[in-house]
TORKOLVO-111267 format. One record per residue (C-alpha): x, y, z; residue in one letter. Coordinates in Angstrom, 1 decimal, always signed. Example, Ala and Ser with C-alpha at 12.3 -4.5 7.8 and 13.67 -1.06 7.14 Angstrom:
% TORKOLVO-111267
px +12.3 | py -4.5 | pz +7.8 | r A
px +13.7 | py -1.1 | pz +7.1 | r S
***
This chain:
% TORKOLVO-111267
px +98.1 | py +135.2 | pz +113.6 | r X
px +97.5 | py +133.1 | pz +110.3 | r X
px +99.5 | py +130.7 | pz +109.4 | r X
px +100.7 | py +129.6 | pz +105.9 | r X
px +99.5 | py +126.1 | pz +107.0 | r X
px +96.2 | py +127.8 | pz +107.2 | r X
px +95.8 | py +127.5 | pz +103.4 | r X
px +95.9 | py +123.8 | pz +103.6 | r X
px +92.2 | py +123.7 | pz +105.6 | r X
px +89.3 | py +122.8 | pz +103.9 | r X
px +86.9 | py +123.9 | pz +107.0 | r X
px +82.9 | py +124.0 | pz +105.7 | r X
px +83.7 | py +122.7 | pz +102.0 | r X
px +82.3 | py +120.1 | pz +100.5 | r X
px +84.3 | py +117.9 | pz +98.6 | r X
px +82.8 | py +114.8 | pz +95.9 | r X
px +85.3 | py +111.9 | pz +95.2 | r X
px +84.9 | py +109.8 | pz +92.9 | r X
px +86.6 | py +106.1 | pz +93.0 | r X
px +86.2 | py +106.6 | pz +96.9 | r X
px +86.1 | py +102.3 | pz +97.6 | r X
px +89.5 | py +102.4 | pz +96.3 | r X
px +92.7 | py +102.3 | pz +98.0 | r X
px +93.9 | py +106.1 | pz +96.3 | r X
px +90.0 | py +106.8 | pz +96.5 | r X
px +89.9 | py +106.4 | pz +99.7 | r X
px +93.4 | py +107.6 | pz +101.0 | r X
px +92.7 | py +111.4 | pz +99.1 | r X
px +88.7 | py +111.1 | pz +101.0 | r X
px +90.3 | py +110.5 | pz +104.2 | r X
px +92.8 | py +113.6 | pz +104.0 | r X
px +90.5 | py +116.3 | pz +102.5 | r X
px +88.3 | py +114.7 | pz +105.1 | r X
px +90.5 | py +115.6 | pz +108.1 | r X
px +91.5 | py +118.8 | pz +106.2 | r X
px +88.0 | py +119.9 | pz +107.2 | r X
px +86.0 | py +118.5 | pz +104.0 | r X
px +82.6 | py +117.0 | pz +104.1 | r X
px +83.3 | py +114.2 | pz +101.7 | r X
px +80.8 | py +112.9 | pz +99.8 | r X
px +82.2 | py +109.0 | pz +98.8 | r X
px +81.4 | py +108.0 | pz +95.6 | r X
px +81.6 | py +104.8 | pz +93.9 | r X
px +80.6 | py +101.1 | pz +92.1 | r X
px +81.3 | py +99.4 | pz +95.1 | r X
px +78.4 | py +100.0 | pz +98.0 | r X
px +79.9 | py +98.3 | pz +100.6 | r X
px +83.5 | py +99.7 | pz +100.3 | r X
px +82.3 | py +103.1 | pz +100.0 | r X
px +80.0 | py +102.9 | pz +102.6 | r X
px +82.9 | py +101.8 | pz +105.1 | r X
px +85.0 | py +104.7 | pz +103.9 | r X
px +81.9 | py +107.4 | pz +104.3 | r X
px +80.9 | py +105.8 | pz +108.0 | r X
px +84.8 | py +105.9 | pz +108.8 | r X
px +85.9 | py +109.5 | pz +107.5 | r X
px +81.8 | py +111.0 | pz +108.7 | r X
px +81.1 | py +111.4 | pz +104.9 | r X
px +78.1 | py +110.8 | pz +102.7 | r X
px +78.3 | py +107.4 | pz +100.2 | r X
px +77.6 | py +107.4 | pz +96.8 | r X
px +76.4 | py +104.7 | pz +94.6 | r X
px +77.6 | py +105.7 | pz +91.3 | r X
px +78.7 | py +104.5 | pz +88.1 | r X
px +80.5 | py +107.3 | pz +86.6 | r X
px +80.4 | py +106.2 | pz +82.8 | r X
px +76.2 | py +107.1 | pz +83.3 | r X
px +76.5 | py +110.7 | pz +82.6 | r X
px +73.1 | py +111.9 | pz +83.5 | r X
px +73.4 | py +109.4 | pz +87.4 | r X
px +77.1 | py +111.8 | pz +87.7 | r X
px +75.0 | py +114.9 | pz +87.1 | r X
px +72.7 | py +113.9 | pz +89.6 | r X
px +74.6 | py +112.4 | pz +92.3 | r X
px +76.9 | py +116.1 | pz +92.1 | r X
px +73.5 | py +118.1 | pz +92.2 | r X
px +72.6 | py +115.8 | pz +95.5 | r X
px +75.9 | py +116.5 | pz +96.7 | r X
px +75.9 | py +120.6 | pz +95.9 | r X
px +72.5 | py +120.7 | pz +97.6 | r X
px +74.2 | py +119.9 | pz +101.3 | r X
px +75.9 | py +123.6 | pz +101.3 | r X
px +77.1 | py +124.2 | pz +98.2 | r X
px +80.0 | py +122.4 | pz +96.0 | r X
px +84.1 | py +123.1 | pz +96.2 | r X
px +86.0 | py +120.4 | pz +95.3 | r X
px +86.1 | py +117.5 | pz +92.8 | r X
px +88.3 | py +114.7 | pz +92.4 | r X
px +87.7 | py +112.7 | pz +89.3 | r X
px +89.2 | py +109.2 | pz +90.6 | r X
px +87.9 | py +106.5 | pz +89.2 | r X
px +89.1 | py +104.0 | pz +86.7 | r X
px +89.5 | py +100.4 | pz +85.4 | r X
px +92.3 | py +97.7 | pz +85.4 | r X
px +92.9 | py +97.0 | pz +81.6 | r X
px +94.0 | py +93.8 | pz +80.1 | r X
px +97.3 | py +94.3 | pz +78.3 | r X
px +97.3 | py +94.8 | pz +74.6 | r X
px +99.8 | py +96.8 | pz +71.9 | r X
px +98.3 | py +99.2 | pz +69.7 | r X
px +98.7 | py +96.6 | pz +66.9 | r X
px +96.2 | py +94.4 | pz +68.9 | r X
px +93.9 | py +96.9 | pz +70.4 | r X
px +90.5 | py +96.0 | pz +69.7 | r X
px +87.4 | py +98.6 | pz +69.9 | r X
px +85.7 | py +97.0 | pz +72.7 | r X
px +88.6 | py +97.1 | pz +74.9 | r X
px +89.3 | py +100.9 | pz +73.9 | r X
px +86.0 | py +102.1 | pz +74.2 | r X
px +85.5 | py +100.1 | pz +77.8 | r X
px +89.0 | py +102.1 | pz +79.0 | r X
px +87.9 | py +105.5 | pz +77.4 | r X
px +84.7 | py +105.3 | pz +79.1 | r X
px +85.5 | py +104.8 | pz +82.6 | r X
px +88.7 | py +106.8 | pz +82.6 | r X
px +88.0 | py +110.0 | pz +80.2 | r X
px +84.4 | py +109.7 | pz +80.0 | r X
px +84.1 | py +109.3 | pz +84.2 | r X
px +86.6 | py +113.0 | pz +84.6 | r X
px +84.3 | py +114.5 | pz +81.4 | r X
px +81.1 | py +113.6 | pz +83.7 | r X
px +82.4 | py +115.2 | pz +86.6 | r X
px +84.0 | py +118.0 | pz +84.9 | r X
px +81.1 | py +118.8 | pz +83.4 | r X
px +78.4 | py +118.4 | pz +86.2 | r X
px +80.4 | py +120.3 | pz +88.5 | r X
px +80.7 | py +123.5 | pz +87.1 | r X
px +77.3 | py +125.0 | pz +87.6 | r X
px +77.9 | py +124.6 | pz +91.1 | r X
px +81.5 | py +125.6 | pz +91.4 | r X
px +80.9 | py +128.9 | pz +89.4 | r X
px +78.8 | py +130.0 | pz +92.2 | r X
px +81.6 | py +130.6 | pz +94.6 | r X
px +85.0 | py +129.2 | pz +92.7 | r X
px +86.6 | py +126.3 | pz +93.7 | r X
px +88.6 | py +123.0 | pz +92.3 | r X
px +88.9 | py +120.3 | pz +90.3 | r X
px +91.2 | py +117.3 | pz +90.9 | r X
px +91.4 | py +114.7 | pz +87.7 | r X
px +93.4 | py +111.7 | pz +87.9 | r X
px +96.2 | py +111.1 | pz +85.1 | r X
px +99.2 | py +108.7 | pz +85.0 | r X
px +102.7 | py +108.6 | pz +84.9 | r X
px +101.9 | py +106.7 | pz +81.6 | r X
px +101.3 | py +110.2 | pz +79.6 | r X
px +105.3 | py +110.4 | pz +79.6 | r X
px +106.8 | py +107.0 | pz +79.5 | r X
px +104.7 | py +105.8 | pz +76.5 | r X
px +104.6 | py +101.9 | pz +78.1 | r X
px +104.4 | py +99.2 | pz +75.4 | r X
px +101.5 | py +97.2 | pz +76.8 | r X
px +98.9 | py +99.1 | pz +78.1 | r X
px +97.8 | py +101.6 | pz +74.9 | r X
px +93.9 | py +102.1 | pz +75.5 | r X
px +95.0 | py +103.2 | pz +79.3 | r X
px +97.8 | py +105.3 | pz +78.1 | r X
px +95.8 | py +107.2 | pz +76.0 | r X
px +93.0 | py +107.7 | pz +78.0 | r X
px +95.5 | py +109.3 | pz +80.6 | r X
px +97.0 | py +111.6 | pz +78.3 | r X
px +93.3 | py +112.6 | pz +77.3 | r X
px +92.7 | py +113.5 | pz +81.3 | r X
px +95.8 | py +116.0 | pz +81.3 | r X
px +95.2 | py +117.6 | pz +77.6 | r X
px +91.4 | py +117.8 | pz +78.8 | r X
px +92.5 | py +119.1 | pz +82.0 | r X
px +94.7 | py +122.3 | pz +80.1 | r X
px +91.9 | py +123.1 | pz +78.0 | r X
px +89.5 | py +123.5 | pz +80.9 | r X
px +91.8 | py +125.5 | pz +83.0 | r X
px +91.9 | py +128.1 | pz +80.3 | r X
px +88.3 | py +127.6 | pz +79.7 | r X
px +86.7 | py +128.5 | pz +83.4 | r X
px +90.0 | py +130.7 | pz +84.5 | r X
px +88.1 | py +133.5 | pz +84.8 | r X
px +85.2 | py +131.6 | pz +87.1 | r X
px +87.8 | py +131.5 | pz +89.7 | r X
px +87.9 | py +127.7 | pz +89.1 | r X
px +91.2 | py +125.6 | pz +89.2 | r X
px +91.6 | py +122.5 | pz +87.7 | r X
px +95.0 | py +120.4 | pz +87.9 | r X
px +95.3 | py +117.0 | pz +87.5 | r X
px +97.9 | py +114.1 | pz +89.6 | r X
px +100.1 | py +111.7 | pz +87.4 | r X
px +101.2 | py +108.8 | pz +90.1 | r X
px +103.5 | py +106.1 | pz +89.1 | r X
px +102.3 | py +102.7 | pz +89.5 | r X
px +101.0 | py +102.0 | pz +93.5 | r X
px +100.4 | py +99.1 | pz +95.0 | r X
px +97.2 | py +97.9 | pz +95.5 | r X
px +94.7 | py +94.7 | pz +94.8 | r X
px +93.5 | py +96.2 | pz +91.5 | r X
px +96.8 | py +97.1 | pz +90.4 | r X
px +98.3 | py +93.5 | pz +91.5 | r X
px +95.3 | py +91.6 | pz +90.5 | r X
px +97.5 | py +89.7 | pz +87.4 | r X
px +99.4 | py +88.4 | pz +90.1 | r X
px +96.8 | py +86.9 | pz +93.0 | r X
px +98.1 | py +83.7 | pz +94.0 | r X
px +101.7 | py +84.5 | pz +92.7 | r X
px +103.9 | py +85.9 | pz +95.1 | r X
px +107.1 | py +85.5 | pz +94.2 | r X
px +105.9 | py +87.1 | pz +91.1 | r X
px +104.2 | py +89.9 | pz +92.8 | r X
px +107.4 | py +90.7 | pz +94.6 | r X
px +109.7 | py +91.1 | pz +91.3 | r X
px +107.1 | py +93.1 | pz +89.7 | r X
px +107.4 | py +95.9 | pz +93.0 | r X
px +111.5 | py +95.3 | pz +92.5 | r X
px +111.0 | py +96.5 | pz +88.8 | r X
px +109.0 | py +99.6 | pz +89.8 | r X
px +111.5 | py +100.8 | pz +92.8 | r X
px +114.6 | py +100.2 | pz +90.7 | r X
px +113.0 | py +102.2 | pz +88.0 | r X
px +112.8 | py +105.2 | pz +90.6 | r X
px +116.0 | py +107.6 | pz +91.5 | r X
px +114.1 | py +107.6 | pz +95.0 | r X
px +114.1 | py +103.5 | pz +95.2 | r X
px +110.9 | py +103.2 | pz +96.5 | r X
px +107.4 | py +103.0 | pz +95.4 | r X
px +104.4 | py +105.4 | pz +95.5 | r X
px +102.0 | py +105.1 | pz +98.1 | r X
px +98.6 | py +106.2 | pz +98.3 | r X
px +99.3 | py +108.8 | pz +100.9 | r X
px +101.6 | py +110.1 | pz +98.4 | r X
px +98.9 | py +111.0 | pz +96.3 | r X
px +96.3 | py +112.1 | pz +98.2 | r X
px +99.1 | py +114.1 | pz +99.6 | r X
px +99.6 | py +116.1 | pz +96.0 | r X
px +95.4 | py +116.0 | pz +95.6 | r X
px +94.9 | py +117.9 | pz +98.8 | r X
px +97.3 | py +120.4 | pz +97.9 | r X
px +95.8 | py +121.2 | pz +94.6 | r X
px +92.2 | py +121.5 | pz +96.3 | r X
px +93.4 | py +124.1 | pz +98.7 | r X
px +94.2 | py +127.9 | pz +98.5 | r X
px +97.9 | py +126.3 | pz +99.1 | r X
px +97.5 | py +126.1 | pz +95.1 | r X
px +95.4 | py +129.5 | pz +94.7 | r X
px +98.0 | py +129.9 | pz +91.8 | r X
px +98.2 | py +126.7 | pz +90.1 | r X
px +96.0 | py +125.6 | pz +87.9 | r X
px +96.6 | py +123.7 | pz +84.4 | r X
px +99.0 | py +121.4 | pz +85.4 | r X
px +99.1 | py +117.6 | pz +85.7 | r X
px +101.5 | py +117.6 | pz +89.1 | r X
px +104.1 | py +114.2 | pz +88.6 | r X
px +104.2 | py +112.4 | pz +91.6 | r X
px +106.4 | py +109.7 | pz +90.1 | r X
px +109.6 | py +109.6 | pz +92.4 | r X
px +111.2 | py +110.9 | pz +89.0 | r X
px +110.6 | py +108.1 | pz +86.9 | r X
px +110.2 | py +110.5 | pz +83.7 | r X
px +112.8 | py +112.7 | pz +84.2 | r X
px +115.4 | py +112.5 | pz +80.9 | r X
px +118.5 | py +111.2 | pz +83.1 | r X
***
């Protein structure tokens, strides 16, 4: 007899991740990976992804995701081992801290290119392939899209971008049989999210205080949280969901 847990495998799909050498990257590559997934790795770094595709039994991908035409072609490599089911648009940048006031073009364009320009690319590459037999899209967002954050205005934007593009396209290939959802995580852990504070732990540590007091949970998201939410949305568990950036922010935005 089938069980609702069922829904949740991912048996003979192929799956592309991008942002796979990272510590989310490579959290949401492992799960879809033991959900059944081949999982083809994609990212800047060649030796991280490589370790993550030899671990999980995936394919690695060299790929800079801001090169539109490299996306289109590593996706088309990827569709060509049995066809194409899933996408997670992953990857991103650490951003230096600047106030709109300050916000300078370079910065701005550097931001929009690796965050909303990287989930265009793969958007956009993917959909001949997904078309053919339906399928998902996963696009990364932030928990910055609701709590408008003082300091950090080209990544903020570029988030909110990645859920209002995400909408539109779920209108746009509803009737494809494709779902696209994106994830807004609050802040995690991890060396690129930390990096302002290498070789200052004391400071490191009252930084994570600040994020688990701002949570009613008291705690702070993991990776495995996320990849958690990403699986769900790739599987017929959400066969009716699609539009929707999914919060997994320990209820840091609710209006308390």
């Amino acid at each position: 007899m089938a069980s609702l847990f069922d829904a949740w495998r991912l048996d003979g799909r192929v799956a592309f991740v991008t942002g796979a050498g990272g510590a989310i990257g490579e959290a949401v590559a492992t799960a879809l990976a033991a959900a059944g997934a081949h999982v083809h790795c994609a990212d800047l770094r060649a030796e991280a992804v490589a370790a993550v595709a030899a671990r999980i039994g995936g394919t690695p991908v060299l790929l800079d995701v801001t090169d539109r035409a490299a996306v289109f072609a590593a996706i088309d490599a990827a569709a060509a081992d049995g066809g194409l089911h899933i996408v997670c648009n992953l990857a991103g940048i650490a951003g230096r801290s600047q106030r709109v006031v300050d916000l300078d073009e370079e910065a701005f364009d550097a931001m929009f290119a690796a965050h909303f320009g990287g989930v265009l690319h793969g958007c956009q590459a993917a959909l001949p392939h997904l078309r053919r037999a339906g399928g998902a899209i996963v696009n990364m967002s932030s928990e910055a899209i609701d709590i408008a954050p003082a300091t950090i205005a080209s990544y903020a934007v570029a988030k909110a971008s990645i859920s209002s593009l995400t909408r539109i396209l779920a209108a746009e290939v509803a009737g494809d049989g494709i779902r696209v959802n994106a994830v807004a995580p609050s802040f995690i852990p991890s060396e690129l999210s930390l990096v302002r504070y290498a070789g200052d732990p004391e400071g490191r540590d009252r930084y994570l205080d600040w994020w688990r007091a701002k949570s009613p949970l008291g705690q702070l998201c993991s990776v495995d949280d996320v990849a958690a939410q990403i699986l769900y949305l790739a599987s017929d568990a959400a066969g009716y969901v699609t539009g929707q950036t999914l919060r997994a922010n320990g209820g840091i935005s609710m209006p308390w």
